[in-house]
PASEBA-1860 file (N, C-alpha, C; in nm, 3 decimals):
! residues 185
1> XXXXXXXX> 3.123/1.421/1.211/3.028/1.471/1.114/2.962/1.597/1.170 ~ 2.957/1.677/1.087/2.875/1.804/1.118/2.773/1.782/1.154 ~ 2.691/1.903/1.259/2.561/1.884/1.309/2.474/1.876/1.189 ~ 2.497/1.994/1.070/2.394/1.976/0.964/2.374/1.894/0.896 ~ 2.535/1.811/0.888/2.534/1.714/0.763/2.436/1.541/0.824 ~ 2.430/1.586/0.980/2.350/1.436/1.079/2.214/1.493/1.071 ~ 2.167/1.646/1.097/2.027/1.655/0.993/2.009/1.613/0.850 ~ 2.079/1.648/0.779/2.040/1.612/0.648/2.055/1.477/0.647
9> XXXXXXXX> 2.106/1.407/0.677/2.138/1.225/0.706/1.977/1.226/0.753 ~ 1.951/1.219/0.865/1.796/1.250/0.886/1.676/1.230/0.773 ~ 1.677/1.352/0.756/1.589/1.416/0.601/1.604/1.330/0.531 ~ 1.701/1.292/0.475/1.774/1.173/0.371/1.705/1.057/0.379 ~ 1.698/1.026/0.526/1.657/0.875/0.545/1.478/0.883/0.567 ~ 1.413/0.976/0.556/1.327/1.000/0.609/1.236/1.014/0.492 ~ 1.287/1.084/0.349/1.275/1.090/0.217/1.269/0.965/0.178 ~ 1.388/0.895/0.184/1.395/0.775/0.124/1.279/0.673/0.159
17> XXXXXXXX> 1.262/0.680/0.293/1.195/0.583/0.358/1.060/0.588/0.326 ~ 1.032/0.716/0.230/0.852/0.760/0.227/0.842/0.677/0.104 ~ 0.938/0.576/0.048/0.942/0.495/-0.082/0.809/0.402/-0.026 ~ 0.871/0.357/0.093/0.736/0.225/0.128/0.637/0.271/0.167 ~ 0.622/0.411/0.136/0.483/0.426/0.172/0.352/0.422/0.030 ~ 0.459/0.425/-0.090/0.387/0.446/-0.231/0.322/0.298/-0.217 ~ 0.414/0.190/-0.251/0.350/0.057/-0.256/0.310/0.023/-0.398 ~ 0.316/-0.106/-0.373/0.229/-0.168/-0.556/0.138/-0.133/-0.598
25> XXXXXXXX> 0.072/-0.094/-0.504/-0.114/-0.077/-0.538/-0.140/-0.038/-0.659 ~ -0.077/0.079/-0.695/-0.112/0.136/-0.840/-0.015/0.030/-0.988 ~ -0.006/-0.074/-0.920/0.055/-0.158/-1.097/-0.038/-0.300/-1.070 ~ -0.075/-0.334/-0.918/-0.129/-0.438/-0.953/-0.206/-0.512/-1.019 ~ -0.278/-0.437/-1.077/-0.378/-0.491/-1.194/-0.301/-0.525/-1.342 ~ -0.156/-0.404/-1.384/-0.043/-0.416/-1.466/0.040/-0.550/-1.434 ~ 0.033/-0.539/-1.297/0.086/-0.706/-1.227/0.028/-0.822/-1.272 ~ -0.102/-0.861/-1.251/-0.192/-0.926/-1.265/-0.185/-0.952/-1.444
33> XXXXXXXX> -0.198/-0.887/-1.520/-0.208/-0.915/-1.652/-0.067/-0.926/-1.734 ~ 0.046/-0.883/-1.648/0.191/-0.957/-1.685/0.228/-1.061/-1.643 ~ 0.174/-1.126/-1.548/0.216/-1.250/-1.475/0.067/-1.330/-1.501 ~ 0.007/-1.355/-1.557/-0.142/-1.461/-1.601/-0.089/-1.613/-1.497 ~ 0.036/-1.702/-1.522/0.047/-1.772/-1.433/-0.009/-1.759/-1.259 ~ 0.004/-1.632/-1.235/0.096/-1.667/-1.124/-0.066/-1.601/-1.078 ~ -0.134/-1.631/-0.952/-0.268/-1.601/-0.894/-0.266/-1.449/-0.841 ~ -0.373/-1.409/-0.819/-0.402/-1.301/-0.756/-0.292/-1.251/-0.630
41> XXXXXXXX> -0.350/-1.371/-0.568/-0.281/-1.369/-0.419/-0.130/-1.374/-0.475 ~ -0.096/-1.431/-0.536/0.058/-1.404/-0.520/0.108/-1.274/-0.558 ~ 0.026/-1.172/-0.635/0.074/-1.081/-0.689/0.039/-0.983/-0.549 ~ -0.038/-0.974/-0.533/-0.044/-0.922/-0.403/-0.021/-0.926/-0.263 ~ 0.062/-1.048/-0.266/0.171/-1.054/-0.154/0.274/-0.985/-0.231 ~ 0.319/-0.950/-0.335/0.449/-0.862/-0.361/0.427/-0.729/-0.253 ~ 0.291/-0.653/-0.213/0.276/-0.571/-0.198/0.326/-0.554/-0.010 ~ 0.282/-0.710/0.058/0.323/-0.704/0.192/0.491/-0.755/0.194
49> XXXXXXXX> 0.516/-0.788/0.116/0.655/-0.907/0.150/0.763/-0.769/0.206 ~ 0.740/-0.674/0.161/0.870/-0.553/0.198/0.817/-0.491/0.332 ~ 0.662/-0.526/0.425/0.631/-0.446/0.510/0.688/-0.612/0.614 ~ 0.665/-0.737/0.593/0.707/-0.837/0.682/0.893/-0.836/0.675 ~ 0.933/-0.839/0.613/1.098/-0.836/0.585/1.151/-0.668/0.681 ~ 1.063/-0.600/0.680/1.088/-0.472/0.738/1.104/-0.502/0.885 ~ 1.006/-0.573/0.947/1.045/-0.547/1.092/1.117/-0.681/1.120 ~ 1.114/-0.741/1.004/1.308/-0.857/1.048/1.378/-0.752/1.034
57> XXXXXXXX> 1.416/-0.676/0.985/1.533/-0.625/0.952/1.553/-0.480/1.084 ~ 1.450/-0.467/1.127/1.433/-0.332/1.210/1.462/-0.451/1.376 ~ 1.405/-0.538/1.346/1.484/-0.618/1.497/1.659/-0.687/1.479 ~ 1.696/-0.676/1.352/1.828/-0.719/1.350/1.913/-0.602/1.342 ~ 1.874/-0.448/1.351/1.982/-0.336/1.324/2.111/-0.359/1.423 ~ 2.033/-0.384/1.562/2.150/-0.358/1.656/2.264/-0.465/1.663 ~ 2.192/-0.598/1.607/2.311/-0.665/1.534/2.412/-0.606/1.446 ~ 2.353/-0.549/1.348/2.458/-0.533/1.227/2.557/-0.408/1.253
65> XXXXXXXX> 2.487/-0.335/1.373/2.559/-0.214/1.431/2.685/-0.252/1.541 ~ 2.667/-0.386/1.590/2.794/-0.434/1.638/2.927/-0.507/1.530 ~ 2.896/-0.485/1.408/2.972/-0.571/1.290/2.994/-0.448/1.208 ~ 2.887/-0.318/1.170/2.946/-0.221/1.063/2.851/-0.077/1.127 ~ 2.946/0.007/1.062/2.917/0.142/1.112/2.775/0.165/1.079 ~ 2.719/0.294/1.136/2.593/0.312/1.111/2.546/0.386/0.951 ~ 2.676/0.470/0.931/2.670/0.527/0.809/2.709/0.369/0.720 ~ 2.807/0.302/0.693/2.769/0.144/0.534/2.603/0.099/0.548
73> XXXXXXXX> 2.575/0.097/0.707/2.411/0.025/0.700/2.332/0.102/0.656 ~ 2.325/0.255/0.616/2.260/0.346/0.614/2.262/0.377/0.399 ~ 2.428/0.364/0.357/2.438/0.357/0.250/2.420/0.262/0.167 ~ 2.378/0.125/0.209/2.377/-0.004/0.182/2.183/-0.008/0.168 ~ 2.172/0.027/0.253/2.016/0.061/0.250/1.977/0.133/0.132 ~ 2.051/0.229/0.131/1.990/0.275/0.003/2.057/0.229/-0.149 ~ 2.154/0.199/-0.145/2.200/0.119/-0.230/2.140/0.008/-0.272 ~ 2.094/-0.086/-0.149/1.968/-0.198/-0.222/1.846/-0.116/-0.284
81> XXXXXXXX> 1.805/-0.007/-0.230/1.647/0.038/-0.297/1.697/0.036/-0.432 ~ 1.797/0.144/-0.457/1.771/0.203/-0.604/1.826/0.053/-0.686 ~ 1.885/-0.059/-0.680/1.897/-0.179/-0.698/1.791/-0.246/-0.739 ~ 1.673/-0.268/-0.619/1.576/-0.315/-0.646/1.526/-0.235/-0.763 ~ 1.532/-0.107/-0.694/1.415/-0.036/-0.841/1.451/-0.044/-0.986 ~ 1.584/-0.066/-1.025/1.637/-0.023/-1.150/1.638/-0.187/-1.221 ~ 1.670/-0.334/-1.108/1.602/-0.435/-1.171/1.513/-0.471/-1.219 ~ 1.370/-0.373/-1.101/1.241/-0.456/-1.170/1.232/-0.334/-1.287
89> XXXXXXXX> 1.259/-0.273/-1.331/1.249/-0.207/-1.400/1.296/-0.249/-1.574 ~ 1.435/-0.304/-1.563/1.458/-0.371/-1.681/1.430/-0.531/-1.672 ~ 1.402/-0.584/-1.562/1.371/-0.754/-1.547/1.212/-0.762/-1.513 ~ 1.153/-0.800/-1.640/1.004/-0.842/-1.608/0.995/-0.969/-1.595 ~ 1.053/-1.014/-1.488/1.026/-1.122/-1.429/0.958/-1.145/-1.285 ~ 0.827/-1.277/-1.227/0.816/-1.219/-1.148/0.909/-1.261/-1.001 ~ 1.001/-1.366/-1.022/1.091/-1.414/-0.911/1.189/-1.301/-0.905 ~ 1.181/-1.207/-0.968/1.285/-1.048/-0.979/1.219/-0.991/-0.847
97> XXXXXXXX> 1.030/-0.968/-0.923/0.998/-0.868/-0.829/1.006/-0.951/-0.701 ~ 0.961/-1.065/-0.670/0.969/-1.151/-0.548/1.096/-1.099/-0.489 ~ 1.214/-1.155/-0.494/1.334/-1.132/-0.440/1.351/-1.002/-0.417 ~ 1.383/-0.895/-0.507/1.366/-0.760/-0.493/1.258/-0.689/-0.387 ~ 1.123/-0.736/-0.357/1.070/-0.662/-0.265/1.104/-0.732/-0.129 ~ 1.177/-0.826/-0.118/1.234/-0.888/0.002/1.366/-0.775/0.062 ~ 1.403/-0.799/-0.062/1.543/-0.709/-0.037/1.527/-0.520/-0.002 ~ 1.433/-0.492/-0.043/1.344/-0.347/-0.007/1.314/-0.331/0.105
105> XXXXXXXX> 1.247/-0.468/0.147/1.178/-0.495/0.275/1.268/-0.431/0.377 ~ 1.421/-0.512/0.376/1.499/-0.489/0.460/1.566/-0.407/0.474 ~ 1.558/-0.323/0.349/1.639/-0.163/0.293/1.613/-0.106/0.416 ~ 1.430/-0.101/0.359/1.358/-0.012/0.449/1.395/-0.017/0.627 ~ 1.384/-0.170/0.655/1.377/-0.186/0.824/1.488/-0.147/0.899 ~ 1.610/-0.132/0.824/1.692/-0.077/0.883/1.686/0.061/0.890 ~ 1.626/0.120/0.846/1.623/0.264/0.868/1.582/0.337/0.928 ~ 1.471/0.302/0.984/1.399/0.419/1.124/1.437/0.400/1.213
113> XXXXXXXX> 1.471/0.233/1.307/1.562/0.220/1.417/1.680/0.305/1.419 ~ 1.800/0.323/1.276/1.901/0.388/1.269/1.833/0.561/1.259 ~ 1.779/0.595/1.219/1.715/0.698/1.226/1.693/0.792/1.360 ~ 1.657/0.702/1.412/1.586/0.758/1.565/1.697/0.744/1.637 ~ 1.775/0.652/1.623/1.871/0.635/1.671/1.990/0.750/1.710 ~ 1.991/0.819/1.534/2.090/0.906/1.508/2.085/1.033/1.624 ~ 1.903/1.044/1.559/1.830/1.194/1.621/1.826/1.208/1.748 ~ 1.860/1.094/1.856/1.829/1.076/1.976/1.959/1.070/2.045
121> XXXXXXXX> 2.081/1.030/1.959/2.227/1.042/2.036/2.308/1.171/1.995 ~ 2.187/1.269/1.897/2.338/1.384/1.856/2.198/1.512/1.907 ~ 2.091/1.466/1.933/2.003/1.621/1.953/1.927/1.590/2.074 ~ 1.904/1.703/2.134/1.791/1.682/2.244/1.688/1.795/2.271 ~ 1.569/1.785/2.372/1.480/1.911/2.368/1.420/1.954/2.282 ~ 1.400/2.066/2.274/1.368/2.150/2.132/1.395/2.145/2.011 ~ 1.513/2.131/1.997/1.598/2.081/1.873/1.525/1.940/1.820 ~ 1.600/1.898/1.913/1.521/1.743/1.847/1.354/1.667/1.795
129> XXXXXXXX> 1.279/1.766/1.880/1.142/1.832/1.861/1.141/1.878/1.695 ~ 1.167/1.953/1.679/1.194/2.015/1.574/1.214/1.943/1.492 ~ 1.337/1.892/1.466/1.379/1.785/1.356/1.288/1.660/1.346 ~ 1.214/1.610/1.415/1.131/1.516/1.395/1.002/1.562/1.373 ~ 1.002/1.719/1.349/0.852/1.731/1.309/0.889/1.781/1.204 ~ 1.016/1.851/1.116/1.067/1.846/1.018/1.108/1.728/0.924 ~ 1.142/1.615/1.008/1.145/1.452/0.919/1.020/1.385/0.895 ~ 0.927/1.462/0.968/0.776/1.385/0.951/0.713/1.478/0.843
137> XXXXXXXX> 0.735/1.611/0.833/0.704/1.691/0.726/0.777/1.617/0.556 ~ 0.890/1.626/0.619/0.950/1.576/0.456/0.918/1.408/0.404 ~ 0.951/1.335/0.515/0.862/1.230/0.471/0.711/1.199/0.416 ~ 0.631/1.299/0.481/0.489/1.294/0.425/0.427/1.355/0.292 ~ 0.549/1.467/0.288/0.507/1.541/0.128/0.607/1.437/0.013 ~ 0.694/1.379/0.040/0.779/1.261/0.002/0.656/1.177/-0.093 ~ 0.627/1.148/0.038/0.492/1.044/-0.019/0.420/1.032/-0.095 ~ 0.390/1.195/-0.108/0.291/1.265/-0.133/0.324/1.279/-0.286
145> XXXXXXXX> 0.418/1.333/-0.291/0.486/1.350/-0.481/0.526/1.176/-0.501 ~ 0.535/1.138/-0.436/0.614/0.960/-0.501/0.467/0.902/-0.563 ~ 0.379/0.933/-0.459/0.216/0.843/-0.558/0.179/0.960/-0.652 ~ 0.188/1.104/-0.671/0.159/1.169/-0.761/0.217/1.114/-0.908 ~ 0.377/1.116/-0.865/0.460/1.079/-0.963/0.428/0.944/-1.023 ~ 0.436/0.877/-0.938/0.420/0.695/-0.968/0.256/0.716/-1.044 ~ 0.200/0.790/-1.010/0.062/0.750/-1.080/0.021/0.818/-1.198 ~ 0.134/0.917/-1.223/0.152/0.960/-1.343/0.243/0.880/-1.442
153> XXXXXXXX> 0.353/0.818/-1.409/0.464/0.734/-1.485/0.425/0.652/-1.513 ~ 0.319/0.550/-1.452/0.318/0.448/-1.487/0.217/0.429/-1.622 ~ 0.194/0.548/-1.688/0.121/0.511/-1.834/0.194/0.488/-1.928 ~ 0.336/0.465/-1.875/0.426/0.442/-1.992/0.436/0.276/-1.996 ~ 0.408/0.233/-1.862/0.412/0.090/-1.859/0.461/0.042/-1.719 ~ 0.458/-0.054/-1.636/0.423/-0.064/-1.521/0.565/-0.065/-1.475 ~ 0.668/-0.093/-1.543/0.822/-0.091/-1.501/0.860/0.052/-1.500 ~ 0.795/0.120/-1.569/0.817/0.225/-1.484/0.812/0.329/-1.375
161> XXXXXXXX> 0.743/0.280/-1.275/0.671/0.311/-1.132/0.794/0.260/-1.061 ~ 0.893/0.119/-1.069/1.037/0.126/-1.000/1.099/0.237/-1.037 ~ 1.138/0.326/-1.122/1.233/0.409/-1.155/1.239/0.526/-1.022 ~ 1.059/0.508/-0.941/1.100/0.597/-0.850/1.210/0.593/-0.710 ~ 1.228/0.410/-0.696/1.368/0.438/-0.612/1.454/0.535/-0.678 ~ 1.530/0.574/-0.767/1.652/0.649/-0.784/1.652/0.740/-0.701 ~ 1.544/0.807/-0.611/1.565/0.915/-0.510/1.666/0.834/-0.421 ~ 1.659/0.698/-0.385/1.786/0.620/-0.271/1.943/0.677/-0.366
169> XXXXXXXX> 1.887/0.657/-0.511/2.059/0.695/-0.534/2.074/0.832/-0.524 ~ 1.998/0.942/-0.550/2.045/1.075/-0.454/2.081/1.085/-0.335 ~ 2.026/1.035/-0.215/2.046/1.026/-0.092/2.168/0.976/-0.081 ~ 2.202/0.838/-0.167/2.321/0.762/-0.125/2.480/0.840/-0.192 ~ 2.452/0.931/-0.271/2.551/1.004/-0.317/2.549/1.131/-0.233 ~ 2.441/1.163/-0.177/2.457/1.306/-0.035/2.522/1.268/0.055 ~ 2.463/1.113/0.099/2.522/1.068/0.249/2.679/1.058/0.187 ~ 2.729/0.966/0.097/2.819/0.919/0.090/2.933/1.070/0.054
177> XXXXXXXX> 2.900/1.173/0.044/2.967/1.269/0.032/3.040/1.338/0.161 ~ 2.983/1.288/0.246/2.998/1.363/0.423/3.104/1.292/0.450 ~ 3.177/1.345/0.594/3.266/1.292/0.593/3.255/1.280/0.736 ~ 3.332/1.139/0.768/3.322/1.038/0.881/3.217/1.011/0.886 ~ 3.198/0.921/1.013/3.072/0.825/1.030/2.968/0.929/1.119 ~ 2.871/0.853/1.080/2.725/0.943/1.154/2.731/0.924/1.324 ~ 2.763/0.787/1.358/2.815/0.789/1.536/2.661/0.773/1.609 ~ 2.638/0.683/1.626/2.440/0.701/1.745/2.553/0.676/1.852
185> X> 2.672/0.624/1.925/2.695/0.610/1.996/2.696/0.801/2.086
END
C-alpha cells in the first residue's frame, strides 16, 4: 500500500472514530419519551454501553490480528457503524438500539489500537509527529461538525441523528478502494 493511501487509512479511521465522540446526549430526552417502558437509567446506559464494549474490543485487537488482516478489521469496523446507524434509524425499537450500541462499542475499540498501530510501523520522527497532529486535527473538527450536524438533524425526529454513521460508509468505500493490505507488521 502506498505511503499516502496508509495516511489517508489514518485520517479515515480517525474521522470515523470522532462518531463516539457525538454520543446520545442530544436524543435522550427523544429516547426517554419513545421508550415510556423502559426507565431513565436504561436509556442512558445506551449512552455508556459503546464506551464499555470499546475497551473489550481495544484489548481483543491483537487477537483478531492473529486470525485476519488489519485492513477486514479496519473495514468491518466500519461496516458495523454505518449498520448500526442505518438500523436504528429505520428500527424504533429499543433492544435495536441496545444491541446496536454494543456492536458500535466494538466498531469503535478496534480502531485506535489498529490506528496507532498502523502510524507507528510505516512512519517515524517528524513525519509521524505530523500525522498524529494532523489525525488529532481531523478527528476534532470531525466532532465538531458531527454534534453541529446531529443537533441540527435531529428536528426531523430522533432516528435521524443515526444517519450520521454513513461517514463509516465513505471511509469503508475509500479504504476498500486501496490496494493490498495496510501491514502494522
Amino acid at each position: 500500500m502506498k505511503r499516502r493511501d496508509i495516511k489517508l487509512c489514518i485520517y479515515a479511521i480517525s474521522i470515523v472514530g470522532a462518531l463516539n465522540t457525538v454520543g446520545l446526549t442530544v436524543i435522550i430526552s427523544s429516547l426517554v419519551e419513545t421508550f415510556p417502558e423502559h426507565s431513565v437509567t436504561d436509556i442512558q446506559m445506551l449512552q455508556t454501553l459503546p464506551n464499555l464494549f470499546s475497551v473489550l474490543a481495544a484489548a481483543l485487537t491483537g487477537l483478531l490480528l492473529v486470525h485476519f488482516s488489519d485492513k477486514k478489521i479496519v473495514l468491518t469496523s466500519f461496516a458495523l457503524l454505518f449498520l448500526t446507524g442505518i438500523l436504528c434509524f429505520f428500527i424504533s425499537e429499543y433492544s435495536c438500539l441496545f444491541w446496536t450500541r454494543i456492536l458500535a462499542g466494538f466498531a469503535f475499540g478496534v480502531q485506535n489500537p489498529l490506528k496507532m498501530s498502523i502510524l507507528s510501523a510505516h512512519f517515524s520522527g517528524q513525519e509521524k509527529a505530523q500525522i498524529l497532529g494532523y489525525q488529532s486535527a481531523f478527528s476534532a473538527f470531525a466532532g465538531f461538525l458531527y454534534n453541529l450536524l446531529t443537533g441540527w438533524i435531529i428536528q426531523f425526529g430522533y432516528q435521524f441523528y443515526f444517519l450520521i454513521y454513513s461517514v463509516a460508509l465513505l471511509a469503508f468505500v475509500t479504504l476498500f478502494s486501496f490496494q493490498g493490505a495496510i501491514s502494522i507488521t
